[in-house]
C-alpha positions, 0 to 999 in steps of 0.5 A: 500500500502506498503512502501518501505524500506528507512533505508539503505538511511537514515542511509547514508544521516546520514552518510555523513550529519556527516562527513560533520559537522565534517570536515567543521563546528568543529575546525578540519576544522582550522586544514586543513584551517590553511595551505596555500591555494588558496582561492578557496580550501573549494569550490573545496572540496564541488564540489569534495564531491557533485559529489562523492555524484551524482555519487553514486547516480548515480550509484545506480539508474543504478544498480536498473534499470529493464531489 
């Protein structure tokens, strides 16, 4: 049985995994924290990235569907 071809998905997962360390886990993220925000600003970032990343997914699985 042949498997299906996943590199396009990992080559994202690759991606997105790096901009997420880069914006949240190096001293850029002193840069953006530094500022005057609520509290609550670096959870509303993750909920904004999370739910790009759902609707992309999303919309993928409804550009794949069969007629």
């Amino acid at each position: 049985m042949a498997r299906p071809n996943n590199s396009d998905s990992t080559d994202k997962s690759l991606v997105t995994a790096f901009v997420l360390i880069l914006f949240f886990a190096t001293p850029f993220a002193a840069l953006w924290a530094r500022f005057s925000h609520a509290w609550y600003t670096p959870y509303v970032l993750w909920l904004l990235l999370i739910a790009l990343l759902a609707m992309a997914h999303l919309l993928k699985e409804k550009g794949n569907k069969s007629p």
